[in-house]
N, C-alpha and C positions, 0 to 999 in steps of 0.2 A: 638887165640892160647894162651895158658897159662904157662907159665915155674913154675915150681913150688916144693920147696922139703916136699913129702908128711909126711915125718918123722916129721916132726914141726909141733905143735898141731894150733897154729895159723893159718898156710897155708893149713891146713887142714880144718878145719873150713873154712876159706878162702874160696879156692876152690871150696864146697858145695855149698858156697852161689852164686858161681861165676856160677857154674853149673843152678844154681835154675835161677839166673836171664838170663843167654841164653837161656832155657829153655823156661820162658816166653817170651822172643821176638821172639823165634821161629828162634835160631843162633847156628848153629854148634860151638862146642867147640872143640878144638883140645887140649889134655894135653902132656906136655910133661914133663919129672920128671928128676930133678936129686937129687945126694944122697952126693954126695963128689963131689971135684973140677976137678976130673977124668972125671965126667959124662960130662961137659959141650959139650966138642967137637963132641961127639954123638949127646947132645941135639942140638947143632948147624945144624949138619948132616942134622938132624931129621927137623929141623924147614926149612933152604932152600929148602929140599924137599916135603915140604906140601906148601909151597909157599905162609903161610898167609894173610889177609890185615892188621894185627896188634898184636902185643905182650902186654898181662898182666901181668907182673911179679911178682909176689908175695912175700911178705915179710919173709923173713930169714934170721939167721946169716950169712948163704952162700953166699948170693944174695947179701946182705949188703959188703961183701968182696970185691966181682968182680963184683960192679955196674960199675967202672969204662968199664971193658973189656965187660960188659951185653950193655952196653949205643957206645960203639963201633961197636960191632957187629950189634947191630939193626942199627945203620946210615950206615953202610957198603952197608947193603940187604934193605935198604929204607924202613925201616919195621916201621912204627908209632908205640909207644910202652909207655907203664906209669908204672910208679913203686908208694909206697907208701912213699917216705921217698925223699926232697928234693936235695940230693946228686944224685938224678939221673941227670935230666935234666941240673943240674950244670957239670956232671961229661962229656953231650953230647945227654942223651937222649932226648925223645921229649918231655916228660911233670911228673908230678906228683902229688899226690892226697891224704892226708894221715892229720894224724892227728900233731899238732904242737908238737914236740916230746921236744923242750924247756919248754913248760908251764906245758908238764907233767913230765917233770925232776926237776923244779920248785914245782911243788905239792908234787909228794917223798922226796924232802928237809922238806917240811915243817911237812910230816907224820916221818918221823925219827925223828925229833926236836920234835915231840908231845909222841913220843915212848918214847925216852929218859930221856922227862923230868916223865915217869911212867905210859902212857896212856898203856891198855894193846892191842898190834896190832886186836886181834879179833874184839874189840871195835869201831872199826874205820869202819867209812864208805867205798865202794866200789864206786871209781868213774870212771866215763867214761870220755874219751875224749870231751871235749867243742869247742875246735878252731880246722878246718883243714884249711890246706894251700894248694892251685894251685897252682905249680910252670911251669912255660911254657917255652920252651926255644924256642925261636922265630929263633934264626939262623937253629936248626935243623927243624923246621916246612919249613924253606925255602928252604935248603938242600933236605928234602921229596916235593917238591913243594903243599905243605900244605898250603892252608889259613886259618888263625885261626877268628873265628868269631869276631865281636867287643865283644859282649855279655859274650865270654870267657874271654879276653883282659880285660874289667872292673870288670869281677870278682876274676882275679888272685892275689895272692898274691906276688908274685912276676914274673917278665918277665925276660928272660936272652938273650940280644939282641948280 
């Protein structure tokens, strides 16, 4: 299942790709959308009654908001669940998967210092993310009676026990 606000060009993209890769495993997707902080409680509705085995939630300023209340809800309903953005699993959820969002706030310091001193922005390269981080929260994998592989364990970047 995917929670996801399709008005945001990133979650949108997103979700296509999300789509494409269930797709190829041959895995039902289940979407569910919200638009405003209104919609949650339906999405919620929506999600105990399809009864999934796991929640992707997708990046948005929205989601970003009420990761905390998104990472409660999924431990509530035992739902295994990852978001892109470390503040989940910190916040309670079970894990997450995304790009190192300091070393890219680190590189836009250094392109504004390069603008400033007269570089002109078109000029400048387009860069992608280099580092992503695993974050794992090992209390909630326990809480879902989850075992988390070793293989996962040494690739984390961080574990939250």
């Amino acid at each position: 299942m995917v929670l996801w606000k399709p008005a945001d060009p990133p979650a949108a993209i997103a979700f296509k790709q999300t789509q494409d890769a269930a797709r190829a495993k041959h895995l039902e997707l289940l979407s569910i959308e919200v638009r405003y902080a209104d919609d949650f409680a339906p999405a919620f509705e929506a999600i105990v009654k399809a009864q999934p085995k796991g929640l992707v939630i997708l990046s948005a300023p929205l989601m970003n908001i009420y990761t905390p209340r998104l990472a409660e809800f999924a431990l509530r309903l035992k739902l295994p669940s990852i978001y892109i953005d470390g503040s989940f699993p910190r916040a309670g959820g079970l894990m997450s998967y995304g790009p190192d969002f300091d070393s890219i706030w680190n590189r836009a310091a250094t392109y504004v210092d390069r603008i400033l001193k007269g570089e002109k922005p078109a000029n400048l390269p387009v860069e992608q993310p280099t580092k992503f981080d695993l974050v794992i929260n090992l209390r909630t994998a326990k809480a879902l009676c989850l075992g988390v592989p070793q293989s996962l364990l040494v690739a984390a970047d961080e574990t939250i026990e």
